[in-house]
N, C-alpha and C positions, 0 to 999 in steps of 0.2 A: 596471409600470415597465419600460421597456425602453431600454438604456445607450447613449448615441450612442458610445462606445468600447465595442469590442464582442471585442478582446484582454484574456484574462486572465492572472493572474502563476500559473504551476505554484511550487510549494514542494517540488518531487522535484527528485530526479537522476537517478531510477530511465528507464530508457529505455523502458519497458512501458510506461509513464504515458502516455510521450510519444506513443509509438505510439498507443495507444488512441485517445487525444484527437485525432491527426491522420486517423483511421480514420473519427472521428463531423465532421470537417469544425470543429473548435473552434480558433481560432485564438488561441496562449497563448505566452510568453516566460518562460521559465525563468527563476525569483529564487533566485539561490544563497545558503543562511543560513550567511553566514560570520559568527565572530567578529570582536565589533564592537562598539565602546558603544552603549548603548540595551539592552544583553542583549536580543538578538535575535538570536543567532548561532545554531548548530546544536544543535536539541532534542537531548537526551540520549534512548536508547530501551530504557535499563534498566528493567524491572517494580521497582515498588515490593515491596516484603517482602508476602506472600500479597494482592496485587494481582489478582481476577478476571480473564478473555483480554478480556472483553469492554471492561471498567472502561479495560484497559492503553490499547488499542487506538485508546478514543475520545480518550482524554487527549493521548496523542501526538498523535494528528492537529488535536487543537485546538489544542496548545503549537504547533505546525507552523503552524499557519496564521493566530495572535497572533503569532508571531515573523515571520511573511512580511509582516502588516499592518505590525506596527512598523519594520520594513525601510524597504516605501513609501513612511511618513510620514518615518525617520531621514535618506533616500537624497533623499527631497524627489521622489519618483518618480512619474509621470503616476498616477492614482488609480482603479484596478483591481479587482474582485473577486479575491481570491488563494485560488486549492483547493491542498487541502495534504490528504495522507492515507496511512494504515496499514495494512499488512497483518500481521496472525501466523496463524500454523498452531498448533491448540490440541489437546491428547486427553491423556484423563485427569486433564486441569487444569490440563493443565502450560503453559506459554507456550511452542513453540519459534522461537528467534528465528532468525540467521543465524549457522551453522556457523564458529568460529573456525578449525577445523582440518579433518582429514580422521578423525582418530577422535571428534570430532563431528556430523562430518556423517553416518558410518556407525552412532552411535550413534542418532542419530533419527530414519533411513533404517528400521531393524529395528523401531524402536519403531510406524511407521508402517504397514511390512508386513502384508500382510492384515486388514489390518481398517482401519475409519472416524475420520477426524476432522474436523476445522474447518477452516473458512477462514475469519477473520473479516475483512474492510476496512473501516474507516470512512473518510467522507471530511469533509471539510470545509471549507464557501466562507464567507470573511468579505471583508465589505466595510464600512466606515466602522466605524458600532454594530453591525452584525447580521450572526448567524452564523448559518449553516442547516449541517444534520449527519443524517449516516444511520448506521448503522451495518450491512453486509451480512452472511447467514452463507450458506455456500455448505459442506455434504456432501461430502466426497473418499475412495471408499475404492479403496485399494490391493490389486492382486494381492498373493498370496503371493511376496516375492522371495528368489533364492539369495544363500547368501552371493559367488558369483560375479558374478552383475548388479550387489549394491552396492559393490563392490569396483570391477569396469571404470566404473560411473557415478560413484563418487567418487575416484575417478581421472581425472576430468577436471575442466574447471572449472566445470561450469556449476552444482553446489549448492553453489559458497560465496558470493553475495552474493543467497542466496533462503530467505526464512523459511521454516523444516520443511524446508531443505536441496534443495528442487526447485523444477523450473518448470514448470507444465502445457504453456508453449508449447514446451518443446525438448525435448530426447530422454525426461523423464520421463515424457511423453504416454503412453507405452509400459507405465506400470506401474497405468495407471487404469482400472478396473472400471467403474466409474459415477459422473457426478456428479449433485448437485440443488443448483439454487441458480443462479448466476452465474461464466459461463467467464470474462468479464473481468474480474468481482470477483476469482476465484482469482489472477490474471494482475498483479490491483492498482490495478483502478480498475472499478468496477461501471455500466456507463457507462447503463445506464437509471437508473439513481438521481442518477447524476451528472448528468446531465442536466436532470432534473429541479432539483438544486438549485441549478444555473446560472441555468435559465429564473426561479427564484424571487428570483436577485440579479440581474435582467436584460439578461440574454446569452440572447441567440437561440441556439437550437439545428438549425434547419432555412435 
């Protein structure tokens, strides 16, 4: 099946999304979930009480992407595939999500230090009845950092609207050893998978 409207609806705000998606040639229009009847307003991305990173992960990005479907149909809006998806940083079990403050962000900064965790993203395109979903895991391990580096990094802005308090694409680049897995899944959109599950609600990819 291939879609004679060949625009689809993002369910981010995140601007890495957008970027990616404009990188692979996808052309898509932002659906912002605002509050609104139909309860289709903005997912919550609280972890349920001992909620898996994985389990958390996927759920959000599907509530994210039922909540963008039911937009369409509420808003009466031209009928789209809508990708909708999550990112968390996981080690030790833990979920880390996005740093409220600055002695959050330095506490999961340390936690991170020298050694490996996760990146999980899931994503997920619905359209009408069917939803298609991946879930990525992508390896990150960190240099050993001083407490000086976490200090001048979290002293600026860029770990407070990034799960595990970083971003591969800006100045944290600096603190990574090796990855395996996916730099645009770490980034928040795994764009060979994504791809893929585009082509399968039919939107051309080339």
């Amino acid at each position: 099946m291939t879609l004679s409207d060949q625009t689809i609806y993002l369910a981010s705000k995140s601007p890495r999304r957008r970027e990616l998606l404009q990188q692979v040639g996808i052309a898509f229009e932002v659906l912002e979930l605002n509050d609104e009847p139909g309860n289709h307003g903005a997912v919550s991305e609280i972890p349920d009480d001992d909620e898996p990173p994985d389990s958390y992960v996927t759920r959000v990005a599907r509530e994210k992407a039922d909540s963008g479907w039911a937009a369409v149909l509420w808003r009466r809006l031209s009928k789209r595939p809508v990708l909708a998806a999550d990112t968390t940083v996981t080690i030790d079990g833990k979920i880390l999500g996005k740093p409220v403050d600055h002695t959050e962000a330095m506490t999961m900064l340390r936690l991170l230090s020298g050694r490996t965790h996760e990146v999980l993203t899931a994503v997920v395109v619905r359209f009408e009845d069917q939803a298609h979903e991946v879930l990525q895991r992508s390896a990150v391990r960190f240099a050993k950092l001083s407490e000086a580096t976490l200090q001048a990094y979290c002293d600026s802005a860029e770990p407070y609207d990034k799960a595990g308090s970083y971003g591969i694409q800006g100045h944290a680049a600096q603190f990574i050893e090796h990855i395996s897995g996916s730099h645009s899944g770490i980034m928040g959109l795994p764009l060979f998978e994504t791809t893929r599950l585009l082509q399968q609600a039919g939107i051309r990819t080339l």
